[in-house]
N, C-alpha and C positions, 0 to 999 in steps of 0.2 A: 669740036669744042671739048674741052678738056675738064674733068670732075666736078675740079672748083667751082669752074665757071658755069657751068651748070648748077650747082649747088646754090650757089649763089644768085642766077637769076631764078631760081622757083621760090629765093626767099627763105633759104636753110643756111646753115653754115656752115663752111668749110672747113675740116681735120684732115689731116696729114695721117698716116699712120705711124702710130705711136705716142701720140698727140692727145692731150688730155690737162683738165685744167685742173690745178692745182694752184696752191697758194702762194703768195710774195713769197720769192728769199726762197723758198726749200727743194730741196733736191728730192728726185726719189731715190733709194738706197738700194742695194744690187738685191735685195732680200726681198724688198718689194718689185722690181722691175723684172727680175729671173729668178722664180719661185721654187722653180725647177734643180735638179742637177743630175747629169750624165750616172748612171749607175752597174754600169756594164765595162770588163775589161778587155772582151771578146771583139766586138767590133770597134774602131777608133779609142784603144786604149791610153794614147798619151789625153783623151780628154775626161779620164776617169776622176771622178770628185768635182767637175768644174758646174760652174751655173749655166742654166737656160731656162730661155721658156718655150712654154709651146703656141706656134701661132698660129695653127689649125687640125684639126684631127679627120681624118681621114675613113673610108670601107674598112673593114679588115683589122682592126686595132692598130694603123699606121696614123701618124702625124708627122706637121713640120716639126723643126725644135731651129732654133736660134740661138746661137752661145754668143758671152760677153764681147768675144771680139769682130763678131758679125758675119761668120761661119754657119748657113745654111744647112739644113739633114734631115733625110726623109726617112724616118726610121719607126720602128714597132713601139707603139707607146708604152711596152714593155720595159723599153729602155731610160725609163726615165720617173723620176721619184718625187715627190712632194719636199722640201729639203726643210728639215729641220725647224 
């Protein structure tokens, strides 16, 4: 049986990940969805400046990260900044 379906017979409700309710009409903006950005030129430097967020943190000061185009990375949360 699959999350949902579980979810839903105990009587809860079902989210997706990344799923979250918001209001008619508005989008959310890349400022709010990836808070984040790449700050490092040393490891994967063609992604220096770009947004992400983090979507778990890790032992050791390691987390996922996530960028805009849905490129995965398991990296030192060293690498990665508050943006602006």
């Amino acid at each position: 049986m699959t999350d949902v379906a579980t979810a839903t017979r105990r009587g809860g409700t079902a989210t997706t990940r990344g799923s979250y309710p918001r209001e008619s009409g508005s989008t959310p903006d890349a400022a709010t969805t990836f808070p984040y950005y790449w700050r490092v030129r040393t490891r994967l430097p063609e992604r220096f400046g770009q947004r992400c967020r983090v979507l778990c943190r890790g032992a050791m000061n390691s987390c996922v990260v996530e960028f805009e185009d849905g490129v995965f990375v398991c990296t030192s949360r060293w690498y990665v900044r508050r943006a602006p």
